[in-house]
VEXMARVO-660209 format. One record per residue: residue in one letter; x, y, z of N, C-alpha, C in turn. Coordinates in steps of 0.05 Angstrom, whole numbers, padded with zeros to 5 digits, always signed. Layout:
<pts>
AXYZXYZXYZ...
</pts>
This chain:
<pts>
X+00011-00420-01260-00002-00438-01279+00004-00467-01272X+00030-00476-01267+00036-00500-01256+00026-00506-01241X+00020-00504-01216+00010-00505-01190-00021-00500-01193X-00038-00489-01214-00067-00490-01216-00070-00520-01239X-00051-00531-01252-00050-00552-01265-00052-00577-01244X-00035-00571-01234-00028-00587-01204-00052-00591-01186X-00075-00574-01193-00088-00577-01171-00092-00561-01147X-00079-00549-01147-00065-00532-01127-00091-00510-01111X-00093-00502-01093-00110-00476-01096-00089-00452-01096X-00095-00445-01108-00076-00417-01128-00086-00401-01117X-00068-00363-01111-00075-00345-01108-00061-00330-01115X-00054-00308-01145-00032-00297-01148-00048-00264-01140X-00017-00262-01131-00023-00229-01117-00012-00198-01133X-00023-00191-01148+00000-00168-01170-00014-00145-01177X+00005-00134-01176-00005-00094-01184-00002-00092-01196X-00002-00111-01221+00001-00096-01248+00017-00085-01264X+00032-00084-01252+00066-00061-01257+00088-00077-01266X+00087-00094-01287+00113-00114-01286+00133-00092-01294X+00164-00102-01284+00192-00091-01292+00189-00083-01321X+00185-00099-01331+00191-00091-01366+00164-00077-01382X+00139-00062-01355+00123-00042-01372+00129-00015-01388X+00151-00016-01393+00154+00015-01408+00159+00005-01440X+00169-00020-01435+00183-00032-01469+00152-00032-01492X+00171-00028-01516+00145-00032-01532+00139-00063-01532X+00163-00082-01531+00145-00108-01537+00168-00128-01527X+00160-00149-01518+00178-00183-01502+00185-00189-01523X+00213-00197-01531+00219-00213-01545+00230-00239-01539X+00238-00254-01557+00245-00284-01548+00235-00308-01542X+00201-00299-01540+00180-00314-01537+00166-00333-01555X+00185-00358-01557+00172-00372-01578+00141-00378-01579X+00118-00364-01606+00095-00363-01614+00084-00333-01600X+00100-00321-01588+00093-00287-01568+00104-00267-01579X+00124-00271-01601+00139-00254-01607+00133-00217-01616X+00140-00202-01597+00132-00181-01600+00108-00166-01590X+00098-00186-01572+00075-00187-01548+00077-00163-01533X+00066-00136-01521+00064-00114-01511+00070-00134-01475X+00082-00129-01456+00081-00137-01430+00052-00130-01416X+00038-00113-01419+00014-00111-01404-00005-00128-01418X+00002-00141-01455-00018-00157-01460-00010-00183-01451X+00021-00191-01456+00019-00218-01440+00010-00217-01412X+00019-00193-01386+00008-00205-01363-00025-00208-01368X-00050-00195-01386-00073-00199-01388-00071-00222-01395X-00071-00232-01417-00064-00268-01426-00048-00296-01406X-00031-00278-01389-00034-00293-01370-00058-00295-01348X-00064-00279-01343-00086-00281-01327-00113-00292-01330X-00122-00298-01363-00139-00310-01374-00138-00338-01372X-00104-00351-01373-00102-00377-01381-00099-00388-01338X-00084-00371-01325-00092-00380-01302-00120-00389-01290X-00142-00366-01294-00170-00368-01286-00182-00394-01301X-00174-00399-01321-00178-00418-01340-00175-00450-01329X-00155-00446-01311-00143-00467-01292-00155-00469-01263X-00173-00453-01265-00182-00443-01231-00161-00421-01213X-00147-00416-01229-00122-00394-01207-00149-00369-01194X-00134-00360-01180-00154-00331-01165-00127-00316-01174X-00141-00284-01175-00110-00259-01175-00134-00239-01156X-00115-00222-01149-00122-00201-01128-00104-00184-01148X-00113-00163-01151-00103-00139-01147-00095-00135-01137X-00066-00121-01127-00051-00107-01101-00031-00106-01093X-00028-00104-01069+00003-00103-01067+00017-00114-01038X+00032-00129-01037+00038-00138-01008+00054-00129-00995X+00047-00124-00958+00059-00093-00949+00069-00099-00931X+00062-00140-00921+00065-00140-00898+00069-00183-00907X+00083-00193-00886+00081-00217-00885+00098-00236-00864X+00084-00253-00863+00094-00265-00830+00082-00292-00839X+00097-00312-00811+00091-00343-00810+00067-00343-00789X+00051-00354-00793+00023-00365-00782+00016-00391-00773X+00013-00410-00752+00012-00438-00755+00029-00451-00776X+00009-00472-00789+00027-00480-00814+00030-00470-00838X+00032-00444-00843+00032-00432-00861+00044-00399-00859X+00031-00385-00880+00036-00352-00875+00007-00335-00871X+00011-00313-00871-00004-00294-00878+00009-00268-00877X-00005-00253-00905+00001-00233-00927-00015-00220-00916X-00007-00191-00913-00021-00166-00921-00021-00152-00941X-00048-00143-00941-00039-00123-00977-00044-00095-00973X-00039-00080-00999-00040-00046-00984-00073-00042-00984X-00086-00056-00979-00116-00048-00973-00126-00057-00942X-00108-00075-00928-00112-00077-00905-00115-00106-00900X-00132-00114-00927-00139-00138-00908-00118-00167-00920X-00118-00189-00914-00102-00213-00907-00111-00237-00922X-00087-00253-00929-00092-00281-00942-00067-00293-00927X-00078-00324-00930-00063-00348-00915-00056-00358-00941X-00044-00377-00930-00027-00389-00942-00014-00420-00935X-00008-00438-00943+00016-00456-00937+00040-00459-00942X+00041-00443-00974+00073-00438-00981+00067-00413-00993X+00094-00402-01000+00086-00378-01024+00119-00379-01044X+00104-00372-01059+00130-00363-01090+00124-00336-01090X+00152-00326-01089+00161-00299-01095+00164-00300-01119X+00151-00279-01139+00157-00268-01172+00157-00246-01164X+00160-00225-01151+00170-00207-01156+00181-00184-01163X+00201-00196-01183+00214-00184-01200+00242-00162-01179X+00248-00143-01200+00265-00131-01190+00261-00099-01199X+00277-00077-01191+00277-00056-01199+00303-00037-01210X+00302-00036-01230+00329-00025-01247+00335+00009-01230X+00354+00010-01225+00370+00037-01209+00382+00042-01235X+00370+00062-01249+00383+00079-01266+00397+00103-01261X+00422+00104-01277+00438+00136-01275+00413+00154-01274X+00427+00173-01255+00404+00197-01254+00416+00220-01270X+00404+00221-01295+00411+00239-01315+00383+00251-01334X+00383+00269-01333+00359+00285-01345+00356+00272-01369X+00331+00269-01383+00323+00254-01411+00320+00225-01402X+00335+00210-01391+00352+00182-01386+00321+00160-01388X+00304+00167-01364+00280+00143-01355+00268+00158-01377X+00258+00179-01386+00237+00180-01406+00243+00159-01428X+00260+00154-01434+00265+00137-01459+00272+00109-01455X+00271+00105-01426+00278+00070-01414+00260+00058-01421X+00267+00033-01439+00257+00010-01454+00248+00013-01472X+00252+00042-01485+00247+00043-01519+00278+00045-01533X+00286+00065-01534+00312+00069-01550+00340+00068-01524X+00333+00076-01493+00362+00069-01479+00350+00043-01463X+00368+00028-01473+00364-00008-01452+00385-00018-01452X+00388-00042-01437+00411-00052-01428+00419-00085-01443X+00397-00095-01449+00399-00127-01453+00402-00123-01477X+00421-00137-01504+00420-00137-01526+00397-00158-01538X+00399-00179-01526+00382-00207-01519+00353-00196-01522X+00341-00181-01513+00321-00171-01509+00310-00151-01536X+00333-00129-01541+00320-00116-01559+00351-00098-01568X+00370-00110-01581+00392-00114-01590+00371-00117-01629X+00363-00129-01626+00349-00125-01661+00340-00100-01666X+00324-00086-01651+00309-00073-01656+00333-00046-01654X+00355-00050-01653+00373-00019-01653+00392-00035-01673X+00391-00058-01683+00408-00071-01702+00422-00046-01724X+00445-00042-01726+00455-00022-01744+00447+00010-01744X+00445+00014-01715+00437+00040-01709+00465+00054-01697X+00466+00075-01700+00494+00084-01685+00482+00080-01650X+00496+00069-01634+00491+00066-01605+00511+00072-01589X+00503+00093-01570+00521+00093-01548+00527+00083-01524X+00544+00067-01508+00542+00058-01483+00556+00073-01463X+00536+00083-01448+00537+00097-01415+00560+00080-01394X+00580+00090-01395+00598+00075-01369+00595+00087-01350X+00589+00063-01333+00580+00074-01310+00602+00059-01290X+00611+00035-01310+00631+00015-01280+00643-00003-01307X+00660-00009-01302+00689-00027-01315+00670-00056-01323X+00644-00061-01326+00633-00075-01343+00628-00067-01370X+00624-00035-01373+00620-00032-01389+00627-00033-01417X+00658-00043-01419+00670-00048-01441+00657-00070-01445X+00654-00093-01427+00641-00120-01437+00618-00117-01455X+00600-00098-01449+00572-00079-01453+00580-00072-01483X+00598-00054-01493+00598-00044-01518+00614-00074-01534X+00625-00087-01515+00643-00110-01540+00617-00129-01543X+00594-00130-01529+00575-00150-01536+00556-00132-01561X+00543-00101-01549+00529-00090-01574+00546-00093-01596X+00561-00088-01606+00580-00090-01635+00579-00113-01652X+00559-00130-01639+00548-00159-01648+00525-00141-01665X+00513-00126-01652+00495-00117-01670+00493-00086-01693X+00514-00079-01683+00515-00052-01700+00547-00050-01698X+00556-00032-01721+00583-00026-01736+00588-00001-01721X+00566+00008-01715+00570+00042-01699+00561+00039-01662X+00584+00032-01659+00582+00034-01622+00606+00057-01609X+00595+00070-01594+00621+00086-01584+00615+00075-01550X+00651+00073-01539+00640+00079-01510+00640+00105-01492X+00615+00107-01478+00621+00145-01473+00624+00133-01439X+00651+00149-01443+00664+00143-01413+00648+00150-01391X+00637+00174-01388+00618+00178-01359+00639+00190-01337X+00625+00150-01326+00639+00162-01290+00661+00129-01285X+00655+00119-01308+00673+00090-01304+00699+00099-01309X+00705+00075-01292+00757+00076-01293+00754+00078-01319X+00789+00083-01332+00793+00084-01358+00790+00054-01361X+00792+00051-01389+00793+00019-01398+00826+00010-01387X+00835-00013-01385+00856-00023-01386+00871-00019-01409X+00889-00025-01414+00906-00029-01435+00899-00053-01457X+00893-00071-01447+00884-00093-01458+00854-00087-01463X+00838-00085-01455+00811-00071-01456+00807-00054-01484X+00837-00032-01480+00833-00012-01503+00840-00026-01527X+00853-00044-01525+00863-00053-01548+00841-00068-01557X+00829-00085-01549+00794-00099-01554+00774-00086-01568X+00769-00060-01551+00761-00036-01566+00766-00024-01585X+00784-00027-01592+00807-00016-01613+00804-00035-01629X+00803-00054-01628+00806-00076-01651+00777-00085-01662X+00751-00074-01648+00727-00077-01650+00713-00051-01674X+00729-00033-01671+00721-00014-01683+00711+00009-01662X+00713-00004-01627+00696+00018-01629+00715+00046-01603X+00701+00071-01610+00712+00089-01605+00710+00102-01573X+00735+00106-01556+00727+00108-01528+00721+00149-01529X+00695+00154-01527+00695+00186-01520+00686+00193-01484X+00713+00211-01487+00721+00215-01452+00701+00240-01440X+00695+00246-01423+00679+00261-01404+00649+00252-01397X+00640+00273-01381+00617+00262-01368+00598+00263-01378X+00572+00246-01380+00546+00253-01395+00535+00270-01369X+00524+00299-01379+00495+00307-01364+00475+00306-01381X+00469+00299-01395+00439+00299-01410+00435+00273-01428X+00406+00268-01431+00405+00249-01460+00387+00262-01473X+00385+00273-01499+00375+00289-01514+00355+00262-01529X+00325+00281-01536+00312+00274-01553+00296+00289-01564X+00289+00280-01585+00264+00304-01605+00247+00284-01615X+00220+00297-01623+00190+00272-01632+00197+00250-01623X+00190+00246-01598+00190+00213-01576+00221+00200-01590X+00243+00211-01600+00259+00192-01613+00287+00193-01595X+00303+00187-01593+00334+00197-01579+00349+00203-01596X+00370+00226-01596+00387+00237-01615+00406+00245-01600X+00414+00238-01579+00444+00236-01575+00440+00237-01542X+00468+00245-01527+00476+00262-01510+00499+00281-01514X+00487+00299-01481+00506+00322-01486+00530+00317-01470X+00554+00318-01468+00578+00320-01451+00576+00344-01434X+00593+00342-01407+00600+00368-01396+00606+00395-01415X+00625+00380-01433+00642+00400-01440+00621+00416-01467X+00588+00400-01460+00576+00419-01483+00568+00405-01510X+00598+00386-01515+00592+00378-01539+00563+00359-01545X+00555+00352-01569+00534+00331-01566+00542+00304-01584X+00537+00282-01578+00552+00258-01590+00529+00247-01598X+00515+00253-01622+00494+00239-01635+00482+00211-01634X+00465+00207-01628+00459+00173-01625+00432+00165-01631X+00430+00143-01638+00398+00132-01638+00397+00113-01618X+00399+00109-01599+00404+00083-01579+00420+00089-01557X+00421+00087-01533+00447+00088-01511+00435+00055-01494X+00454+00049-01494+00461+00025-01472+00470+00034-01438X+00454+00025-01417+00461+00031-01391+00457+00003-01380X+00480+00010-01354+00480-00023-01331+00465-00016-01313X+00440-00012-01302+00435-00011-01283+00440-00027-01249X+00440-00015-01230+00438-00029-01213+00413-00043-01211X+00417-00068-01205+00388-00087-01200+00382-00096-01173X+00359-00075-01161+00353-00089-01138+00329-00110-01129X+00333-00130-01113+00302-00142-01118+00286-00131-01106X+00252-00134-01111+00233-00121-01101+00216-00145-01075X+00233-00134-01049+00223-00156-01032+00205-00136-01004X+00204-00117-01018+00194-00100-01001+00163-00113-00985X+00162-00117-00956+00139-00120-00946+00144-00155-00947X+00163-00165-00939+00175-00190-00944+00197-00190-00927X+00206-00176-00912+00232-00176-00892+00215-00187-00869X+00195-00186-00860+00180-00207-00831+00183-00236-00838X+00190-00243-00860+00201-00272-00869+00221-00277-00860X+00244-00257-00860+00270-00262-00854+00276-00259-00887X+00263-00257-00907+00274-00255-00934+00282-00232-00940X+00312-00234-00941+00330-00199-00949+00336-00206-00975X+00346-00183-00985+00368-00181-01000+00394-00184-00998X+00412-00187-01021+00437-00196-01008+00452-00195-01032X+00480-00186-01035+00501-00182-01055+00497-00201-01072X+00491-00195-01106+00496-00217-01118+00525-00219-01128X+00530-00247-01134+00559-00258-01138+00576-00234-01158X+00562-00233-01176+00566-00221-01202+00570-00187-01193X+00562-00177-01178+00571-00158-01175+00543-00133-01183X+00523-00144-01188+00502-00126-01206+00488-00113-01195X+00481-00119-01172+00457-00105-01155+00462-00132-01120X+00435-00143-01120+00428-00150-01096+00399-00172-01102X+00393-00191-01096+00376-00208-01106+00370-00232-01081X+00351-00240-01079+00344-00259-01054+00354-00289-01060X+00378-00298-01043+00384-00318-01051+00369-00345-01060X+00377-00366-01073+00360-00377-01073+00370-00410-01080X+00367-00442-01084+00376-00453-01094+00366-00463-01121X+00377-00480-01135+00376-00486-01170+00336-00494-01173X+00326-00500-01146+00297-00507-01147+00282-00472-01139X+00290-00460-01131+00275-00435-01119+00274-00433-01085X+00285-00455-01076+00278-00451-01051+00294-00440-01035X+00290-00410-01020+00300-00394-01007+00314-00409-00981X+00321-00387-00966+00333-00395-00936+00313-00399-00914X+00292-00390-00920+00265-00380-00910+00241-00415-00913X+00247-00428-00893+00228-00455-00906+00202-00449-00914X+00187-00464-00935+00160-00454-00939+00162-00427-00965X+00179-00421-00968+00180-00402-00994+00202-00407-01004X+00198-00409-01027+00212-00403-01059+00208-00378-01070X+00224-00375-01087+00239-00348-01104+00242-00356-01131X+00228-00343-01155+00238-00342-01182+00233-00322-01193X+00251-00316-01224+00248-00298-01238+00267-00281-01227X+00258-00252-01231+00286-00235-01227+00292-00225-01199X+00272-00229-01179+00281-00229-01148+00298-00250-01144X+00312-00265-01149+00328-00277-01148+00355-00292-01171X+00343-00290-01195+00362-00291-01223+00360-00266-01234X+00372-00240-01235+00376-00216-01237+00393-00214-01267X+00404-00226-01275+00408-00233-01310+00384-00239-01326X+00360-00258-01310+00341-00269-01322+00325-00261-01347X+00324-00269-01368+00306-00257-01388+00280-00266-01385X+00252-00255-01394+00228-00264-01391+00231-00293-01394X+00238-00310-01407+00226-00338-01421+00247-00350-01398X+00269-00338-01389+00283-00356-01357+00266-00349-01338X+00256-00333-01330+00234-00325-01313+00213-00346-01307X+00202-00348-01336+00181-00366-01345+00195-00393-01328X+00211-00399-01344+00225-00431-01340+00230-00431-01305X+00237-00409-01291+00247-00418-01258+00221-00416-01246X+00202-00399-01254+00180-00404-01240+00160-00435-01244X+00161-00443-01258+00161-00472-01272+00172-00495-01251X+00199-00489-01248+00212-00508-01238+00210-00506-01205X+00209-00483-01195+00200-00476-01163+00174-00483-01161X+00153-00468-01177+00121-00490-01174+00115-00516-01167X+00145-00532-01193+00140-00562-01186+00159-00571-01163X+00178-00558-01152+00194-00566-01122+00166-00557-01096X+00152-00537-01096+00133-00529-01082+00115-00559-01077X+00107-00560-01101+00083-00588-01099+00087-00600-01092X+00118-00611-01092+00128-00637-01080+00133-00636-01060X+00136-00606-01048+00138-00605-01017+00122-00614-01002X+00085-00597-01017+00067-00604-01006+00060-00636-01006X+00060-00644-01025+00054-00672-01031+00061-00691-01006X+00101-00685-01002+00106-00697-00985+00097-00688-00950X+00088-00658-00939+00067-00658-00927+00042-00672-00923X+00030-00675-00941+00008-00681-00946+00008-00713-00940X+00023-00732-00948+00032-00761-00944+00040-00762-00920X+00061-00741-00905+00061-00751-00869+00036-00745-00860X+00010-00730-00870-00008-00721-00836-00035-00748-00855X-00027-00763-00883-00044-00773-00882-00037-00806-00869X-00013-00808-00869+00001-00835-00844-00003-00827-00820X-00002-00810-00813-00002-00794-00780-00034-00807-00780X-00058-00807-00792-00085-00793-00789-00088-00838-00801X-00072-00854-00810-00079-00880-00805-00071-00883-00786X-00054-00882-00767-00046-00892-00743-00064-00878-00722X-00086-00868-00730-00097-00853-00694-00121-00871-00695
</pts>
């Protein structure tokens, strides 16, 4: 949208499939609030065209440097140029592989409280340890509900200091492994432990691994790469979007992997307008180059 404001000739490329399609609704969106994700990406797409943007359908499978520019392949075969490109991309959540688990991702088991932390507000919730974050994980839900247990899994024990946090939070550490997440009429009602038992719940909290989705993007030289934090893997990037890769930028969650929709919003914003200025300043040497001949 920046960049069709700008002037720009625009071409966004997307399948349709954003990260956060399973949720019932975006929150945090000041005047959007509670917006379905497949209606905002339609609403976005109205106010782009609106601007002159183009969208393609599709998916990109393939991409390389060309003269002064790029060119994209998509999974239909055929090709678009380019002079710069912005990665949105997004990323892809690596969930525990546990029976029940994805049927119920982004309604009742999620990870961000920020996101949809209201909507389980005072529900009994359980959090999935999967790795020694996860105490951070139940000491942040407990902001929203009185009933949090942590169900140990496959994470270290807590520390000593840890337990005592937990302990002083109210909330309760239950030890062994989850194999199942139980539900009945589309709702979640617990999991089961190894040992059989079932630990009742309306809600479970998981960390996923977050990987970015740069697939068909490595002929750039654009990989993935350890994020600092420890969470997954994300394409580096600097405070404007601009990769290691000259000529492309990165925002949203291929590269800010914490990001919530409305930071998404805001980095793609701010890489659009470092993009323009790139070109701009392009555009100002070949129009001095083109007085002097």
């Amino acid at each position: 949208m920046t960049l069709a404001r700008a002037r720009r000739s625009v071409l966004v490329i997307d399948d349709g499939s954003p990260r956060n399609a399973p949720a019932d609704g975006v929150h945090g969106i000041l005047g959007q609030e509670g917006v379905s994700p497949l209606e905002l990406l339609v609403r976005g797409r109205a106010e782009l065209a609106g601007y002159g943007g183009s969208l393609r359908t599709g998916r990109v499978v393939a991409a390389e440097r060309a003269d002064d520019g790029f060119v994209v392949t998509l999974d239909d075969g055929t090709t678009e140029r380019a002079r710069r490109l912005l990665v949105a991309t997004g990323l892809v959540d690596d969930l525990p592989d546990l029976p029940g688990l994805r049927e119920r991702w982004g309604h009742d088991v999620l990870h961000c409280p920020y996101c949809h932390g209201w909507e389980v507000r005072d529900q009994p919730i359980g959090v999935l340890a999967t790795s020694e974050r996860a105490v951070h994980q139940a000491l942040l839900f407990r902001q929203w509900s009185d009933d949090v247990v942590l169900l140990q899994h496959t994470a270290p024990e807590p520390t000593p200091e840890q337990a005592e946090q937990l302990a002083a939070r109210g909330i309760r550490v239950v030890p062994g492994v989850v194999t199942e997440v139980l539900s009945t009429s589309g709702r979640l009602t617990g999991v089961r432990l190894e040992s059989g038992e079932v630990v009742e719940r309306s809600a479970l909290t998981v960390m996923p691994r977050f990987v970015a989705r740069l697939d068909g993007l490595t002929g750039l030289g654009l990989t993935a790469v350890p994020h600092e934090m420890g969470v997954g893997e994300h394409a580096a990037s600097d405070l404007m979007g601009a990769s290691s890769v000259p000529g492309v930028w990165v925002a949203g969650n291929a590269t800010d992997l914490m990001a919530q929709v409305t930071g998404a919003m805001a980095a793609g914003t701010r890489a659009a307008a470092a993009l323009n200025m790139d070109l701009i300043a392009e555009d100002t040497t070949r129009a001095v180059a083109d007085l002097h001949r």
